[in-house]
Structures are given as structure tokens and as C-alpha cells.
KEBANU-261972 format. One record per residue: x, y, z of N, C-alpha, C in turn; residue in one letter; residue number from 1. Coordinates in Angstrom, 2 decimals, padded with zeros to 5 digits. Atoms other than C-alpha are relative to their C-alpha. Last residue first. Layout:
<atoms>
n_c1 = X	n_c2 = Y	n_c3 = Z	ca_c1 = X	ca_c2 = Y	ca_c3 = Z	c_c1 = X	c_c2 = Y	c_c3 = Z	rest = A	nr = NUM;
...
</atoms>
This chain:
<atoms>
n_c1 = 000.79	n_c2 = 001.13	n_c3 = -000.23	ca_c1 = 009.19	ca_c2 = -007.80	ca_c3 = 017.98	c_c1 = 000.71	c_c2 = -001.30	c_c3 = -000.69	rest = X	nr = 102;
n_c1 = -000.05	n_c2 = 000.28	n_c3 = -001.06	ca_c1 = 010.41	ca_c2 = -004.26	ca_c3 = 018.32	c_c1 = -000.45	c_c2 = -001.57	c_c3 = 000.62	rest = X	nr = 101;
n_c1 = 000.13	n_c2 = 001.83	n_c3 = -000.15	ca_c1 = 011.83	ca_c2 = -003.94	ca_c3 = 014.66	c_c1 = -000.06	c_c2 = 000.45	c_c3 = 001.44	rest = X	nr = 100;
n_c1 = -000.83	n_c2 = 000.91	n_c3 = -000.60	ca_c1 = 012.01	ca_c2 = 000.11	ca_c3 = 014.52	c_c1 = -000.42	c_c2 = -001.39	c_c3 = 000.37	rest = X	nr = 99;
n_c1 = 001.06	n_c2 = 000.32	n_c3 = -001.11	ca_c1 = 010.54	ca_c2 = 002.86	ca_c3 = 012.48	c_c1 = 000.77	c_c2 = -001.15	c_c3 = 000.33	rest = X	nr = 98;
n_c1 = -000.70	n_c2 = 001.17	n_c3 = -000.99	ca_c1 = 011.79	ca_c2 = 005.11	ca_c3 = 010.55	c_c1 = -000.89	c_c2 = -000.27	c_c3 = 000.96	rest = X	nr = 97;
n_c1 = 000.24	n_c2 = 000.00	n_c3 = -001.76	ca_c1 = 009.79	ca_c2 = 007.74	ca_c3 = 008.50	c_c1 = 001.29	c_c2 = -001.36	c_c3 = -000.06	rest = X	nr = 96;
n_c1 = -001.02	n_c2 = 001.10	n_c3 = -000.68	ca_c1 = 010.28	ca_c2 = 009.48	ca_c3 = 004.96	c_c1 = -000.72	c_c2 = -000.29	c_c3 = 001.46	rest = X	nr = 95;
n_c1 = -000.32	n_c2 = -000.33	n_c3 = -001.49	ca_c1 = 007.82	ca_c2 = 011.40	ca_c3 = 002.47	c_c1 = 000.33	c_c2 = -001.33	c_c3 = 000.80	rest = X	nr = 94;
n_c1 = -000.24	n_c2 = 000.57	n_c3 = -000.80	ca_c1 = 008.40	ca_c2 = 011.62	ca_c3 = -001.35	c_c1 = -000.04	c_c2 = -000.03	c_c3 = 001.77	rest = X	nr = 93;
n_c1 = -000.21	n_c2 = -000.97	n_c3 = -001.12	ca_c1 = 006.21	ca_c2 = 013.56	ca_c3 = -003.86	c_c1 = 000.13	c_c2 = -001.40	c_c3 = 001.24	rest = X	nr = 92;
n_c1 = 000.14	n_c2 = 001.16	n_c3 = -000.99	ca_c1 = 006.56	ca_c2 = 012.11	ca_c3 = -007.46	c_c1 = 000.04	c_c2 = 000.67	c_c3 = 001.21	rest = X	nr = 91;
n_c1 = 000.20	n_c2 = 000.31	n_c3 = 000.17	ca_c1 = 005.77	ca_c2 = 015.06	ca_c3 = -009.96	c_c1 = -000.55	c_c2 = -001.84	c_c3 = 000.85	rest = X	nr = 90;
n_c1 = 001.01	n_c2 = -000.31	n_c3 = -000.94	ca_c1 = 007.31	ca_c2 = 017.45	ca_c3 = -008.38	c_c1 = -001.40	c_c2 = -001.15	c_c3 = -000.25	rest = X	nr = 89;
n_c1 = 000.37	n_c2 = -001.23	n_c3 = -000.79	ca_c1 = 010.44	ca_c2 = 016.58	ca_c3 = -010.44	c_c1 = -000.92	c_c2 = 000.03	c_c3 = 001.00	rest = X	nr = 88;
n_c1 = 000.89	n_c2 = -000.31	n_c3 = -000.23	ca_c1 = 010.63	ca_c2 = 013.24	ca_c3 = -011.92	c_c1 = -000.95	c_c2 = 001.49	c_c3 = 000.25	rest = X	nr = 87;
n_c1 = 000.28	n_c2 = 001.50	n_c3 = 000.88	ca_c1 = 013.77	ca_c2 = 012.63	ca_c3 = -013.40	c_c1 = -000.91	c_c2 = 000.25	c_c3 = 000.21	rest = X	nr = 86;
n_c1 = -000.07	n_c2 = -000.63	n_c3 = 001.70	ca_c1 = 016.03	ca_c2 = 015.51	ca_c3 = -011.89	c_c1 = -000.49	c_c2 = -000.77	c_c3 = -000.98	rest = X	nr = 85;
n_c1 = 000.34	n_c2 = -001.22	n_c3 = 000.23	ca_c1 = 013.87	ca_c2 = 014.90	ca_c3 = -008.62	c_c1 = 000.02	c_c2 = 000.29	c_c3 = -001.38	rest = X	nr = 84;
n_c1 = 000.98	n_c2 = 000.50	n_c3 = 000.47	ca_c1 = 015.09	ca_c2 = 011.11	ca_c3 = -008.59	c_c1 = -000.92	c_c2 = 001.16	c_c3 = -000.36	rest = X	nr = 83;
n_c1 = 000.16	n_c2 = 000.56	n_c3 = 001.81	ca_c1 = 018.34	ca_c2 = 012.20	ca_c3 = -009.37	c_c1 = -000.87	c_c2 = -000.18	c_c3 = 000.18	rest = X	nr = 82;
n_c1 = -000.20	n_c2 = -000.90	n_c3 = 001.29	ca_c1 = 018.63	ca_c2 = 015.00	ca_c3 = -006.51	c_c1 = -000.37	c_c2 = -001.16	c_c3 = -001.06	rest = X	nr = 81;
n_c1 = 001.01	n_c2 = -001.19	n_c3 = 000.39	ca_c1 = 017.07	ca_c2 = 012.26	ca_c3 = -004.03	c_c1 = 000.09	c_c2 = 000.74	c_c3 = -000.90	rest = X	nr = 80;
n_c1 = 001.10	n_c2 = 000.71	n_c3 = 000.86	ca_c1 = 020.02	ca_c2 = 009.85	ca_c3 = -004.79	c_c1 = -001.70	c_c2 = 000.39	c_c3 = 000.16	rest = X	nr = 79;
n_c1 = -000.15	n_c2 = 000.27	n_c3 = 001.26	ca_c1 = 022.12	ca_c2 = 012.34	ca_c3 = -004.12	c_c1 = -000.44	c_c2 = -000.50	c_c3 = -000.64	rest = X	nr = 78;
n_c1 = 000.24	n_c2 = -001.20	n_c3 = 000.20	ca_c1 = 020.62	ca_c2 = 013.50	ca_c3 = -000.33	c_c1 = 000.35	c_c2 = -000.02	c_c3 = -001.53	rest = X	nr = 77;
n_c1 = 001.40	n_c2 = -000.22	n_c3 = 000.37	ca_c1 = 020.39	ca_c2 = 009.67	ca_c3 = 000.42	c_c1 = -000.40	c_c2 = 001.53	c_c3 = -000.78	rest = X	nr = 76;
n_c1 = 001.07	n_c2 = 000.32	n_c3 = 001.50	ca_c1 = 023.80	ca_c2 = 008.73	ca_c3 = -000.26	c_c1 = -000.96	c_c2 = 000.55	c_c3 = 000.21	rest = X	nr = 75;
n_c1 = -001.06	n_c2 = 000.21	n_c3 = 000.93	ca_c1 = 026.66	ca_c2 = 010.36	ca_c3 = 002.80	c_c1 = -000.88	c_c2 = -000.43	c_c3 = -001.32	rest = X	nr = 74;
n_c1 = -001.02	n_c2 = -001.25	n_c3 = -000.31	ca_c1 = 024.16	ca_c2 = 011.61	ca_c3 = 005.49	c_c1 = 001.16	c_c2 = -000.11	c_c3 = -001.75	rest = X	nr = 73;
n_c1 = 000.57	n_c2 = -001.35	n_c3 = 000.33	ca_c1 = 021.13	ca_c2 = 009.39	ca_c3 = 005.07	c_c1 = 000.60	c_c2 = 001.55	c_c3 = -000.22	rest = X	nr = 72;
n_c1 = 000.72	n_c2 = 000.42	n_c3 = 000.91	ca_c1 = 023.30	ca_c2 = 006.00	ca_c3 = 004.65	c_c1 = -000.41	c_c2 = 001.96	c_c3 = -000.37	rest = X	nr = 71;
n_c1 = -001.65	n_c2 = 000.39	n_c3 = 000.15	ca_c1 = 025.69	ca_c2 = 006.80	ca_c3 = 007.63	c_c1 = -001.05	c_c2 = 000.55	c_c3 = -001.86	rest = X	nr = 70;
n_c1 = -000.92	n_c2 = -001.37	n_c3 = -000.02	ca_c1 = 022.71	ca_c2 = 007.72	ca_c3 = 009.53	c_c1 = 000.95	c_c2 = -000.20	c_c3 = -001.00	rest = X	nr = 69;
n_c1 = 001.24	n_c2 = -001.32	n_c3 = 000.35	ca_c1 = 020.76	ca_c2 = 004.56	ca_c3 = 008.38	c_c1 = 000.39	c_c2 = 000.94	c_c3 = -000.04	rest = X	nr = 68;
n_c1 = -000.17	n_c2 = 000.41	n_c3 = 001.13	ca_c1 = 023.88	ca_c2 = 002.72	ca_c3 = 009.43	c_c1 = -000.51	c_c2 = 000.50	c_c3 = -001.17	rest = X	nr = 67;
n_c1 = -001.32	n_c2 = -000.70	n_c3 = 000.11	ca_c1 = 024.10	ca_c2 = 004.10	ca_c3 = 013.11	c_c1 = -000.30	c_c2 = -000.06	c_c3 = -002.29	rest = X	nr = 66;
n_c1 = 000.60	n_c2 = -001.66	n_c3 = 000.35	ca_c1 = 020.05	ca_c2 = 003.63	ca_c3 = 013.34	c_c1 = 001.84	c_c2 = 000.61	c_c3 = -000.42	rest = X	nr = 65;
n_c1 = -000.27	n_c2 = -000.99	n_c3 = -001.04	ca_c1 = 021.42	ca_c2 = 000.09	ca_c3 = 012.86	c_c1 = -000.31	c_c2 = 001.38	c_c3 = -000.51	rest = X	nr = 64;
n_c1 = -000.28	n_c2 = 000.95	n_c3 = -001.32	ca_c1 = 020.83	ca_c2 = -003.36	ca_c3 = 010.65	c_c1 = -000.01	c_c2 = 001.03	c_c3 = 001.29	rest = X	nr = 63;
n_c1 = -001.67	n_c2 = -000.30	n_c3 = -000.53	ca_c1 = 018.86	ca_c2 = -001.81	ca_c3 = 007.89	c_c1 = 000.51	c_c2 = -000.63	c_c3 = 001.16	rest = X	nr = 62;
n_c1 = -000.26	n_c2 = 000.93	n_c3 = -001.43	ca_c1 = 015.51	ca_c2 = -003.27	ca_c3 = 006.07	c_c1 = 001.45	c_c2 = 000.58	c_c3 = 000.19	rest = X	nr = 61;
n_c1 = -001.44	n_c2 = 000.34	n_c3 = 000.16	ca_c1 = 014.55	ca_c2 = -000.72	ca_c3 = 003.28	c_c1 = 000.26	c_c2 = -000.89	c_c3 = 001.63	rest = X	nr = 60;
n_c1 = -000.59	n_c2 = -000.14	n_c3 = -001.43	ca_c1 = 010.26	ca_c2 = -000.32	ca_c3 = 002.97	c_c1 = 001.87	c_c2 = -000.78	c_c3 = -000.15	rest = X	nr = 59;
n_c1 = -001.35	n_c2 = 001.06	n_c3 = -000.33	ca_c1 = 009.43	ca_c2 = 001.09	ca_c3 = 000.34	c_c1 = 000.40	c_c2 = -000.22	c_c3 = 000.78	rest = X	nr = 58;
n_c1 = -000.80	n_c2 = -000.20	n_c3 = -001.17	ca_c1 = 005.73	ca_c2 = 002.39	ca_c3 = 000.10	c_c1 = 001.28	c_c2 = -001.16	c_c3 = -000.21	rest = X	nr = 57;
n_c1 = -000.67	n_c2 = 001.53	n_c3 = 000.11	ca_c1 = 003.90	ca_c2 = 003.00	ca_c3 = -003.19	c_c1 = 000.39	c_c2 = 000.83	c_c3 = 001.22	rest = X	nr = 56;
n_c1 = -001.01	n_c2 = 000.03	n_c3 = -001.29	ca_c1 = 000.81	ca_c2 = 005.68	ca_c3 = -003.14	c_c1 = 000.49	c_c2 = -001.51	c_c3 = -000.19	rest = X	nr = 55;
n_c1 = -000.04	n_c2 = 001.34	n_c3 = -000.62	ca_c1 = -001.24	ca_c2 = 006.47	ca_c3 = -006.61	c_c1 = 000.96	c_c2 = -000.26	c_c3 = 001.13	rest = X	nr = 54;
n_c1 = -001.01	n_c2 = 000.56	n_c3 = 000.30	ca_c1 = -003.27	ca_c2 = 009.79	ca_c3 = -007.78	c_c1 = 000.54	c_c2 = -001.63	c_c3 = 000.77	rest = X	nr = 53;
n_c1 = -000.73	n_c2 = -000.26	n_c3 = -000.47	ca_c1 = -005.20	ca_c2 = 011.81	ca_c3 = -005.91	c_c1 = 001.31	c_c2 = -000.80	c_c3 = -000.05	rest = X	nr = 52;
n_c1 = -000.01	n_c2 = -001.57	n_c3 = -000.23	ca_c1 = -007.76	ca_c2 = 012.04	ca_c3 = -008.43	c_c1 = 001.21	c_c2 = 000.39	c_c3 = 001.03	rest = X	nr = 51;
n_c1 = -001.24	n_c2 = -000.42	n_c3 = 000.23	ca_c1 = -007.54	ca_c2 = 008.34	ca_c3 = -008.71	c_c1 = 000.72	c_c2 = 001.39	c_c3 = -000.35	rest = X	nr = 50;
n_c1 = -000.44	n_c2 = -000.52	n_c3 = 001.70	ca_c1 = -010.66	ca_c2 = 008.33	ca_c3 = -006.65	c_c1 = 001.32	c_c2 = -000.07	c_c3 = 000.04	rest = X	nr = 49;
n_c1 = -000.16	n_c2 = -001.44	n_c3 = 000.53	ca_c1 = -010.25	ca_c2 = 006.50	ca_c3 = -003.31	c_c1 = 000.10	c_c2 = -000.04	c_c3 = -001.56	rest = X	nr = 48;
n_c1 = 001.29	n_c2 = -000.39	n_c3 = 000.62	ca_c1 = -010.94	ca_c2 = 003.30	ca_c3 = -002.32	c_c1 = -000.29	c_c2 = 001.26	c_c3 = -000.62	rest = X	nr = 47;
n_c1 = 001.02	n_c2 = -000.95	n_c3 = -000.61	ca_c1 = -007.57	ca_c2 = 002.71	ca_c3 = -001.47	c_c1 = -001.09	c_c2 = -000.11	c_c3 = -000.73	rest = X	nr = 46;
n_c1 = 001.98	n_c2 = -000.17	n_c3 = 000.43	ca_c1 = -005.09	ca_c2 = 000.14	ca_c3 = -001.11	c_c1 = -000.62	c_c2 = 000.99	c_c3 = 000.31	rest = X	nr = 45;
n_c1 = 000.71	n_c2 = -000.14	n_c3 = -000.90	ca_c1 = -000.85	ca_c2 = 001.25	ca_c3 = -000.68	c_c1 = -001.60	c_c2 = -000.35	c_c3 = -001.00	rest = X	nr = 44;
n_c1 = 000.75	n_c2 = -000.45	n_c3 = 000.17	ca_c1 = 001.59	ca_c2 = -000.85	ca_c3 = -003.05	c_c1 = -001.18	c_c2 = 000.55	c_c3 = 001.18	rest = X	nr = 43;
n_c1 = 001.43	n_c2 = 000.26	n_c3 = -000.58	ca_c1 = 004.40	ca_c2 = -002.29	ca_c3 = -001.38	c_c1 = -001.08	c_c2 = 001.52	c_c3 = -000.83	rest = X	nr = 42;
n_c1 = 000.68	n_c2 = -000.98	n_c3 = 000.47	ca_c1 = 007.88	ca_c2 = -002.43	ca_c3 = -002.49	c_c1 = -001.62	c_c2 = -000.41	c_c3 = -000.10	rest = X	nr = 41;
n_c1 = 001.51	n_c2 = 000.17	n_c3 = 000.51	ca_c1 = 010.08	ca_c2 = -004.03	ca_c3 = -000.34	c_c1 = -000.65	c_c2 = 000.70	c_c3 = -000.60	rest = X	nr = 40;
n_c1 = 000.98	n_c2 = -000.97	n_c3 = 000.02	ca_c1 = 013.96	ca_c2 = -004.06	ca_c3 = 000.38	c_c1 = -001.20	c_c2 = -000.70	c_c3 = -000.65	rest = X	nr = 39;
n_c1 = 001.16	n_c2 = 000.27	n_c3 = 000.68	ca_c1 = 016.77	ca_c2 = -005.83	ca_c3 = 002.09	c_c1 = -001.26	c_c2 = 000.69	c_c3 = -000.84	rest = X	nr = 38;
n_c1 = -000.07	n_c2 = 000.96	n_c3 = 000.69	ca_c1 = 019.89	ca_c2 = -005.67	ca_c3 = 003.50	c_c1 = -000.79	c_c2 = -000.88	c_c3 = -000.51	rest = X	nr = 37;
n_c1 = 001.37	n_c2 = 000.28	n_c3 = -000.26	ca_c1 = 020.50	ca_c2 = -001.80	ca_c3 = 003.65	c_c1 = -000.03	c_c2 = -001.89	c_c3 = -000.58	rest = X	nr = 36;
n_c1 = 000.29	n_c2 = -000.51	n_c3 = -001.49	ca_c1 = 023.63	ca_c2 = 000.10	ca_c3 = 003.89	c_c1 = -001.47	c_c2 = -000.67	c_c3 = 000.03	rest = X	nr = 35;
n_c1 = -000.54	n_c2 = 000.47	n_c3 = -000.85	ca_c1 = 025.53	ca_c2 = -001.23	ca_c3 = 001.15	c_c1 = -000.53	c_c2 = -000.36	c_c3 = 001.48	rest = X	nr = 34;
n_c1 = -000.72	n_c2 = -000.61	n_c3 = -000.90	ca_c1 = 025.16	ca_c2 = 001.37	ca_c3 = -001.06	c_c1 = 000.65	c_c2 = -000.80	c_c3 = 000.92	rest = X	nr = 33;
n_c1 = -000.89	n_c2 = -000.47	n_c3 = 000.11	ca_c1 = 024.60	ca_c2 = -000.72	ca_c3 = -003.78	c_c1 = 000.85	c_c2 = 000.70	c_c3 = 000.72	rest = X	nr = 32;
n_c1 = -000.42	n_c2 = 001.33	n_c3 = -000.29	ca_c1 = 021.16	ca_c2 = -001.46	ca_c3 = -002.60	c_c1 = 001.73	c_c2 = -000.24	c_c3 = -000.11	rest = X	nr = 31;
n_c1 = 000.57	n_c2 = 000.03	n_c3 = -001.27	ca_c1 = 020.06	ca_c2 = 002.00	ca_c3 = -003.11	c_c1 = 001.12	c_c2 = -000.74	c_c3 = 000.35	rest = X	nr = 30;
n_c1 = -001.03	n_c2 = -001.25	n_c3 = -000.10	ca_c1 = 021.57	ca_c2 = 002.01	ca_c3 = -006.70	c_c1 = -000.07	c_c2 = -000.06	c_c3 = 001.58	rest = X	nr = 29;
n_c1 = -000.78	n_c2 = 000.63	n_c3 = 000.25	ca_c1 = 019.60	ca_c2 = -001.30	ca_c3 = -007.51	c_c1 = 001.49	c_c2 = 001.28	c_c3 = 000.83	rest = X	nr = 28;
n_c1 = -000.44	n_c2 = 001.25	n_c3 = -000.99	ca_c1 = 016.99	ca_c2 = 000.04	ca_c3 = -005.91	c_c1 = 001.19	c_c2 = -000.41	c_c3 = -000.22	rest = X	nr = 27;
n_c1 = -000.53	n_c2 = -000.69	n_c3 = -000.94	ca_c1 = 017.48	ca_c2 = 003.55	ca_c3 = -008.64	c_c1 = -000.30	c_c2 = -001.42	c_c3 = 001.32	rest = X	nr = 26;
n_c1 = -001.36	n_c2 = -000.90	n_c3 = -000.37	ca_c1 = 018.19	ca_c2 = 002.10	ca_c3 = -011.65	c_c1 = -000.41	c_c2 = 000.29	c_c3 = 001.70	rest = X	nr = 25;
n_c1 = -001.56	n_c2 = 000.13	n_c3 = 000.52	ca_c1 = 016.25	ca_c2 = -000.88	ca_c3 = -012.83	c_c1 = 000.80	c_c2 = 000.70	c_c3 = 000.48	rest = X	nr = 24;
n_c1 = -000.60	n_c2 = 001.51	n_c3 = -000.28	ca_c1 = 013.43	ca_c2 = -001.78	ca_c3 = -009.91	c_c1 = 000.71	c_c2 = 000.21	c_c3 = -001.05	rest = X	nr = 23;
n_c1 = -000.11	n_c2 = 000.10	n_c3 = -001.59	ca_c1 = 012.47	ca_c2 = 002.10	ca_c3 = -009.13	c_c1 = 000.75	c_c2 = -001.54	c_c3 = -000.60	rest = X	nr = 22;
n_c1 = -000.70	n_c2 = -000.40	n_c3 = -000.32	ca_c1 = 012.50	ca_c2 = 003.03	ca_c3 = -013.13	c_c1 = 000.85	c_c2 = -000.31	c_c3 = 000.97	rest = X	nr = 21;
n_c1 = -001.25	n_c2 = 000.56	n_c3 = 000.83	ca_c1 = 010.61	ca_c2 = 000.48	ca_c3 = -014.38	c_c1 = 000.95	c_c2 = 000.14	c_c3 = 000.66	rest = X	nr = 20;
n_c1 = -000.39	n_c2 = 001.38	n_c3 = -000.66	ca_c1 = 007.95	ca_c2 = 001.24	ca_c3 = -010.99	c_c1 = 001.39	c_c2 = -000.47	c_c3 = -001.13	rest = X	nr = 19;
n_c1 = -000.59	n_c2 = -000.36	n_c3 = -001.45	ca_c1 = 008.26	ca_c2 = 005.06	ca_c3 = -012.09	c_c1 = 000.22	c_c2 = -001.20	c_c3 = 000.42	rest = X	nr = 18;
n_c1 = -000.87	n_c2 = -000.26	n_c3 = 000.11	ca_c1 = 006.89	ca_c2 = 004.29	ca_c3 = -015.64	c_c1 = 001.24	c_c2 = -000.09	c_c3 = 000.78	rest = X	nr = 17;
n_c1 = -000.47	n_c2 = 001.28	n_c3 = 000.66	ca_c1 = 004.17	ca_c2 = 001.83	ca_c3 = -015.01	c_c1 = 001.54	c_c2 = 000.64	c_c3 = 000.00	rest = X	nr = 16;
n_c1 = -000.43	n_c2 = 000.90	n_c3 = -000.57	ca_c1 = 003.32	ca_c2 = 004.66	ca_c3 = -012.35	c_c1 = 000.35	c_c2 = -001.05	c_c3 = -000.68	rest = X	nr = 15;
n_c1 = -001.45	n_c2 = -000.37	n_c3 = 000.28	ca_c1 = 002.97	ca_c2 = 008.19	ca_c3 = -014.44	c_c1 = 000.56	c_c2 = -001.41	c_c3 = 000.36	rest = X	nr = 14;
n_c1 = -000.99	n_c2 = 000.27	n_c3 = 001.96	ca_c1 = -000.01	ca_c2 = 007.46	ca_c3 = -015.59	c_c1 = 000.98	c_c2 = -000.04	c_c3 = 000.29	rest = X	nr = 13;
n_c1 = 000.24	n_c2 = 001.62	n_c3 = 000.35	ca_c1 = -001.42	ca_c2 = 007.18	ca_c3 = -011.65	c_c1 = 000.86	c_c2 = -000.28	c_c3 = -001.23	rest = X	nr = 12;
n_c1 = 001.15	n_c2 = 000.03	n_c3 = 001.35	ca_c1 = 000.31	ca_c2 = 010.70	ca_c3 = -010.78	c_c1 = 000.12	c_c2 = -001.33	c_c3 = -000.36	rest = X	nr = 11;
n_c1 = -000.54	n_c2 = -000.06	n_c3 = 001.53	ca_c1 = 002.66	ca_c2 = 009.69	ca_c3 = -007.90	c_c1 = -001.21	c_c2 = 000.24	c_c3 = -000.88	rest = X	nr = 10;
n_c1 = 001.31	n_c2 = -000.45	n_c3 = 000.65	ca_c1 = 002.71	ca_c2 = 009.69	ca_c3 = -004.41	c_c1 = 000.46	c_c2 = 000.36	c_c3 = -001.49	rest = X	nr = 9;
n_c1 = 000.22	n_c2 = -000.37	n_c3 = 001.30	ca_c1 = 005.45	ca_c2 = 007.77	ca_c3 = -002.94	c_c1 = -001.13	c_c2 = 000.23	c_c3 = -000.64	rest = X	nr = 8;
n_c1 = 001.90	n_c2 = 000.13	n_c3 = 000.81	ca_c1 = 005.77	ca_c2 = 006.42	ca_c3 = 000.70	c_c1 = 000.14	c_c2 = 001.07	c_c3 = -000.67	rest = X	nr = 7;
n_c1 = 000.47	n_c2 = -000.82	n_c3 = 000.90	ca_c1 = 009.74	ca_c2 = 005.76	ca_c3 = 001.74	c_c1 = -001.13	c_c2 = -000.35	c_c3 = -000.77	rest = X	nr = 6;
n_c1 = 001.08	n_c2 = -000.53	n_c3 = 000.71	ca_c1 = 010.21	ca_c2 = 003.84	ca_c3 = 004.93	c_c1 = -000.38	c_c2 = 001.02	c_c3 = -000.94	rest = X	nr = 5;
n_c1 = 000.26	n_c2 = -001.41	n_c3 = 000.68	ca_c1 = 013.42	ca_c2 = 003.08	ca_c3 = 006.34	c_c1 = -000.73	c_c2 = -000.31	c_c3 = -000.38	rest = X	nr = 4;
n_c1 = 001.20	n_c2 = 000.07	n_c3 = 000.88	ca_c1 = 012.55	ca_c2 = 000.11	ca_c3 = 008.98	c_c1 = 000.49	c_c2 = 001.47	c_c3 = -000.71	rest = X	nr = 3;
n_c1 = 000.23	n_c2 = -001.66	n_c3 = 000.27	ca_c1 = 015.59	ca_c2 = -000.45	ca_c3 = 011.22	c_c1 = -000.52	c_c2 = -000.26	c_c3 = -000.96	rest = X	nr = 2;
n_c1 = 000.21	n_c2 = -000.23	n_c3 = 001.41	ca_c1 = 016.79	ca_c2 = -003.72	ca_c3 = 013.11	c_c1 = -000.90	c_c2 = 001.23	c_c3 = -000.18	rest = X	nr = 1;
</atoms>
């Protein structure tokens, strides 16, 4: 099993908005693909000013790095453009994988 990981920085104000967004259109859109058979949305803790704003992490449960590929090659690059043409620079996304060893 396969951990996609997308962590989301976001202007704090902006986050009641962005969470609507994330659990009506675009999970649902995710999820749709096919390629994933689960997901989480995890708030990161900090002690930090909100000067740097707020961090969510999604984590997508997949069955194979084949599937993930399949996923990152054929949807992920489209359903980036919309979240861009919705957000812009505004949300700043960075990816990892990581792998069920346990």
C-alpha cells in the first residue's frame, strides 16, 4: 500500500473556505478517479504565529506505486490546474509518497 501525501499551506482566512471547497468538489473529484481507496485530512499543530499561515495534510491511501502512476500521469496534472484556477498562489501545494511498511 501507497501513502500520497498532499501538505497545504494556506492563508489562515482563506481556510473555512478551502476546507468547503476540498470536501465538496475537489475529494469527491479525487475519489472519482478511482485510483485511491481512501482519504484523510489532517490538520498540521503549531505553535507558530499565524504569520505563516495554516498547513493541512491529505493523506490518499492507494493500492500500488503502478496506480499512483496511472493516477499522477492521466488526473493529477488537471486537477492541479483547477485548484490553481481557484486559488492561485494563494494555496501552495507540496507532494511525497511514502509506503505502508508495517
Amino acid at each position: 500500500m501507497v501513502i500520497y501525501n498532499v501538505t497545504c499551506n494556506l492563508e489562515t482566512s482563506l481556510a473555512p473556505e478551502w476546507l468547503e471547497w476540498m470536501k465538496g468538489e475537489h475529494l469527491p473529484e479525487v475519489m472519482a478517479t478511482g485510483c485511491f481507496i481512501e482519504y484523510k485530512i489532517m490538520k498540521l499543530m503549531s505553535n507558530e504565529d499565524d504569520d505563516h499561515g495554516v498547513n493541512y495534510a491529505i493523506q490518499y491511501l492507494c493500492e500500488s506505486h503502478e496506480t499512483l502512476a496511472r493516477y499522477r500521469s492521466g488526473f493529477g496534472p488537471g486537477l492541479q490546474a483547477k485548484t490553481f484556477s481557484k486559488f492561485g498562489e494563494r494555496v501552495m501545494a507540496y507532494r511525497s509518497v511514502l509506503e505502508i511498511v508495517d
